[in-house]
Backbone as ProteinMPNN parsed JSONL, in Angstrom:
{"seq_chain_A": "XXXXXXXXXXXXXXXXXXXXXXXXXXXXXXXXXXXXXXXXXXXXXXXXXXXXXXXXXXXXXXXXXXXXXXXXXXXXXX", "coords_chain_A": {"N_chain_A": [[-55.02, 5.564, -178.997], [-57.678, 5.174, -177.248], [-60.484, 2.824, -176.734], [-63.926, 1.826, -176.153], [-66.663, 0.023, -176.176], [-69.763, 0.581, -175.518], [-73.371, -0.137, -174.044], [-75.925, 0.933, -175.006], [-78.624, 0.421, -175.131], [-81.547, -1.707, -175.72], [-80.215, -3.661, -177.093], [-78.62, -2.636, -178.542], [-74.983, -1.17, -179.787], [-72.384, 1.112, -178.914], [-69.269, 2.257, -180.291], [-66.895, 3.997, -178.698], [-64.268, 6.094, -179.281], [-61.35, 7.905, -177.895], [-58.925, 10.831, -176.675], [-57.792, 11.134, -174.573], [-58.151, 9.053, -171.087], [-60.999, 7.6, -169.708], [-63.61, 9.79, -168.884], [-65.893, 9.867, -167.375], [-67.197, 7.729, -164.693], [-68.583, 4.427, -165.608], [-72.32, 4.385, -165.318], [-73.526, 2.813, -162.539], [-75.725, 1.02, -162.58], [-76.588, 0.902, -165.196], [-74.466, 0.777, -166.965], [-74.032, 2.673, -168.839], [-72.467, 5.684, -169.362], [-71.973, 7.787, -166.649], [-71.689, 10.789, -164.653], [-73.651, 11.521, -163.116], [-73.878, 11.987, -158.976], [-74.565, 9.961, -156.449], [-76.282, 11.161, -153.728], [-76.797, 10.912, -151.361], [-76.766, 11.006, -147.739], [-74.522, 9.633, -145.785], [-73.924, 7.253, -142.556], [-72.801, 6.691, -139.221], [-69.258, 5.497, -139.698], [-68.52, 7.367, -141.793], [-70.037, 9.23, -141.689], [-71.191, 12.796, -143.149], [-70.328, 12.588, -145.566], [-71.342, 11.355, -148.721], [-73.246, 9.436, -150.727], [-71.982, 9.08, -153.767], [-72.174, 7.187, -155.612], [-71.869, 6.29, -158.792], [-74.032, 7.189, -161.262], [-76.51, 7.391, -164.723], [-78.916, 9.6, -165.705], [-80.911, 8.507, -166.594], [-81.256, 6.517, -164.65], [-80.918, 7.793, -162.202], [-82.522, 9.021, -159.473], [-84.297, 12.113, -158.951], [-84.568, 14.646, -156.54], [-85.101, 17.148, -156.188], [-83.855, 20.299, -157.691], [-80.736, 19.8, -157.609], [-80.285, 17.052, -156.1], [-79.862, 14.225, -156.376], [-80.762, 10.714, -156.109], [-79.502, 7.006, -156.015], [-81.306, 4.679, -157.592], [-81.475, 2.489, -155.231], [-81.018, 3.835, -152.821], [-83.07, 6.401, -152.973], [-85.412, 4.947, -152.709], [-85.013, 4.674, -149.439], [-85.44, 7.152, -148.704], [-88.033, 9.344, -147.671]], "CA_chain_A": [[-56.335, 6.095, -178.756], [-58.353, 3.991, -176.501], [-61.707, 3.101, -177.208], [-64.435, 0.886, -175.417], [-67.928, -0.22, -176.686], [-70.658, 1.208, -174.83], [-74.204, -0.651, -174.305], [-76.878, 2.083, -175.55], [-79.868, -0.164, -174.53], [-82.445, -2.086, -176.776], [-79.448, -4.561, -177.722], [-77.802, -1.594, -179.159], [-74.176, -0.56, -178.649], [-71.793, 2.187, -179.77], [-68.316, 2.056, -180.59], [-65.921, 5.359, -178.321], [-62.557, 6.601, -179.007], [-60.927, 9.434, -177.079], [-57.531, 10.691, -176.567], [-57.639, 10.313, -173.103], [-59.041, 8.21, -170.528], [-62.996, 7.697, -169.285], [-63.906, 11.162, -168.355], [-67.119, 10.079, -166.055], [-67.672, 6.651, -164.311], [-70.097, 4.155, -165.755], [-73.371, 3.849, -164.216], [-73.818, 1.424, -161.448], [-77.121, 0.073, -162.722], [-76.668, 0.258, -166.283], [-73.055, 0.916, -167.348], [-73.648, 3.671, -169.464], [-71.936, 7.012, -169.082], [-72.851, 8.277, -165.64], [-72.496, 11.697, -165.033], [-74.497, 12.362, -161.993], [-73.413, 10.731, -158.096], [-75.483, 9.608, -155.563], [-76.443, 12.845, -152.712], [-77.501, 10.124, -149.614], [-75.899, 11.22, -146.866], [-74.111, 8.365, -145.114], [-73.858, 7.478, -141.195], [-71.437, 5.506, -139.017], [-67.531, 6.351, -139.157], [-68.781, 7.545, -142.969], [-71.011, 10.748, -141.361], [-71.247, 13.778, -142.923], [-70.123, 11.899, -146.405], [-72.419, 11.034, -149.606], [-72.337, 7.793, -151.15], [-71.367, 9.092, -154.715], [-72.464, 6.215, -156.51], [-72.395, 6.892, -160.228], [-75.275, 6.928, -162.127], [-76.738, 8.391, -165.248], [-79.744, 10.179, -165.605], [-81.985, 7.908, -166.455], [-81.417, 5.749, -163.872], [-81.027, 8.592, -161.558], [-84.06, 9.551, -159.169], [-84.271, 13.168, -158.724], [-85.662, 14.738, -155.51], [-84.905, 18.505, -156.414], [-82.663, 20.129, -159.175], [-79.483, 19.274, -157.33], [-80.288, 16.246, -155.425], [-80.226, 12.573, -157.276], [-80.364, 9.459, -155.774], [-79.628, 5.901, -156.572], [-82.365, 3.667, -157.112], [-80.975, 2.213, -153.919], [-81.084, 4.638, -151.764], [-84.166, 6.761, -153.231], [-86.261, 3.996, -152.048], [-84.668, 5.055, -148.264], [-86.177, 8.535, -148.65], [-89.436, 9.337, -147.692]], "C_chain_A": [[-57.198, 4.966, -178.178], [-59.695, 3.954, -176.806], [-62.312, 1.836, -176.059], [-65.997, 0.712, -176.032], [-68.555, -0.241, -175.092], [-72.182, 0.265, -174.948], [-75.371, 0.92, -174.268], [-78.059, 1.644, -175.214], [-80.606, -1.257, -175.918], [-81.26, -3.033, -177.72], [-78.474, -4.178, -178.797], [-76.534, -1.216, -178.531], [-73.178, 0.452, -179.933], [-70.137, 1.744, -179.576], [-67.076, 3.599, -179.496], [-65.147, 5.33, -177.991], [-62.349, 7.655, -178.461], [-59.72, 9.63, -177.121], [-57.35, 10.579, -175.538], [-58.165, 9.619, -172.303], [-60.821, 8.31, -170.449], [-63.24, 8.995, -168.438], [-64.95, 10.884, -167.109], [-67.124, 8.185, -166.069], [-68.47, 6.186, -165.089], [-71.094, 4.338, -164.597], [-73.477, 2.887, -163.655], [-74.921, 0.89, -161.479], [-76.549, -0.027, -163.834], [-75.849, 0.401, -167.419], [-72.971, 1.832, -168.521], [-72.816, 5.039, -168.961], [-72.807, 7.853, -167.909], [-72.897, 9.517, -165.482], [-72.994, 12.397, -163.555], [-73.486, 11.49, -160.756], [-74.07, 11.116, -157.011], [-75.44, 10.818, -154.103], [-76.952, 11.932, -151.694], [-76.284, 10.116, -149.197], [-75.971, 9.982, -145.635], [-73.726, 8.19, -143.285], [-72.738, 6.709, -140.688], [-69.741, 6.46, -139.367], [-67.939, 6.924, -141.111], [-69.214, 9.224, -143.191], [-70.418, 12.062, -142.108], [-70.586, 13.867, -144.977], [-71.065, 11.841, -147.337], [-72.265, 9.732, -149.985], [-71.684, 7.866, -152.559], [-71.219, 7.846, -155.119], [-72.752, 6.624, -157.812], [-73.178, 6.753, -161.005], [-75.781, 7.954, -163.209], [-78.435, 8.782, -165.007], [-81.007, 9.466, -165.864], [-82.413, 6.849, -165.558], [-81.275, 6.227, -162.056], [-82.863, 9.092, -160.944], [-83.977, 10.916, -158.659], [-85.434, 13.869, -157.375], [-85.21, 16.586, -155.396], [-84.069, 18.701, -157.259], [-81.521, 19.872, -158.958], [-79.295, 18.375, -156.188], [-80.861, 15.341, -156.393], [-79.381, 11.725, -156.233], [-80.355, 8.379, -156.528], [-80.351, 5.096, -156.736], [-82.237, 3.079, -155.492], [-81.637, 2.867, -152.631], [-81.981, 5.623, -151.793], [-85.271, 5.73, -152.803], [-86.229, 4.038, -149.887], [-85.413, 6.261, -148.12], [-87.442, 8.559, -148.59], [-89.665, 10.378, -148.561]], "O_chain_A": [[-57.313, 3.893, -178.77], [-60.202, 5.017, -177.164], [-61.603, 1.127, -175.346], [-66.387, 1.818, -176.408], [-68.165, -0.734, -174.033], [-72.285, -0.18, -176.091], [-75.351, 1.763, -173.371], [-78.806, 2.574, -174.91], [-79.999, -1.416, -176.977], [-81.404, -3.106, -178.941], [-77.809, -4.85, -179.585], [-76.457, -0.953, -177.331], [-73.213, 0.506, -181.163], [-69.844, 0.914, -178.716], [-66.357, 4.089, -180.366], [-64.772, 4.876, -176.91], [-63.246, 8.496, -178.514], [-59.084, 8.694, -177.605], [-56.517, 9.702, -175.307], [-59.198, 9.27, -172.876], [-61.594, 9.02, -171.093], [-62.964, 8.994, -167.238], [-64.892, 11.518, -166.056], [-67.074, 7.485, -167.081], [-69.273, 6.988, -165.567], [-70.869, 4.42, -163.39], [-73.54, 1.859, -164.33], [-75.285, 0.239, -160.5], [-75.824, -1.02, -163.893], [-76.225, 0.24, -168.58], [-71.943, 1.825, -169.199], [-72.712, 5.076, -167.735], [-73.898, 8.401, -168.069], [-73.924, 10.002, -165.957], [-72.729, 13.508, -163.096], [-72.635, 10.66, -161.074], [-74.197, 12.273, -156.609], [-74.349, 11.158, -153.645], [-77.809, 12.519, -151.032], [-75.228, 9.668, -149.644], [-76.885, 9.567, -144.922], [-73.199, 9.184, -142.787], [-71.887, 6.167, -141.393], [-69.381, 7.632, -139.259], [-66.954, 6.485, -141.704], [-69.002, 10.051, -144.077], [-69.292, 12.443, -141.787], [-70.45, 14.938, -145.568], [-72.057, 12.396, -146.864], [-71.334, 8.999, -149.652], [-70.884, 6.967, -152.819], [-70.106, 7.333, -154.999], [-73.777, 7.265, -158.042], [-72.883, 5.798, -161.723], [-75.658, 9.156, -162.976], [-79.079, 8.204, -164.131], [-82.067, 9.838, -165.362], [-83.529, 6.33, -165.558], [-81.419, 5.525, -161.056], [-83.893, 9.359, -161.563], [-83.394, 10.863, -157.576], [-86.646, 13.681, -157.269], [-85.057, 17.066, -154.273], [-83.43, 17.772, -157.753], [-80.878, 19.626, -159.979], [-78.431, 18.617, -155.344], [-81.896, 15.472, -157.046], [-78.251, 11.783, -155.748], [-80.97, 8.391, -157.594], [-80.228, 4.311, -155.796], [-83.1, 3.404, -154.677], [-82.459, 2.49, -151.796], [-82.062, 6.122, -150.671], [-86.269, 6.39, -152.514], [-87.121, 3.583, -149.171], [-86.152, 6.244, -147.135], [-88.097, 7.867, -149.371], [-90.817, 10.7, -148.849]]}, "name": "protein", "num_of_chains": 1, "seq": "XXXXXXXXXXXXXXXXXXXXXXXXXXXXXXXXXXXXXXXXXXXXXXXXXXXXXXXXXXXXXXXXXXXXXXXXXXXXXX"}
């Protein structure tokens, strides 16, 4: 049973076992359980692509109910 300690924030962390692997990416800011993935649509030999960067929700910027960007790339959006 594999397990991995999780950072929860505030110098807090949790302990999670599973029977099988990591179901969702960490987050790419803040390595919790991500969850959501990045909706900026990418250009270049990439076009037509997202960037699916994983992120969770709180570090997620929402620009309608099924569009989240990455800090990153929410800063690109007008």
């Amino acid at each position: 049973m594999p397990c991995e300690r999780l950072d929860i924030g505030e110098g807090r962390y949790a302990i999670v076992c599973s029977r099988g692997g990591q179901r969702t990416k960490p987050c790419a800011i803040c390595g919790r359980p991500g969850g959501l993935l990045c909706d900026f649509p990418l250009t270049g030999e990439k076009q037509g692509k997202t960037c699916d960067r994983s992120i969770c929700r709180n570090c997620a910027v929402s620009r309608g109910p099924e569009i989240d960007y990455c800090p990153t790339h929410a800063r690109m959006v007008p």
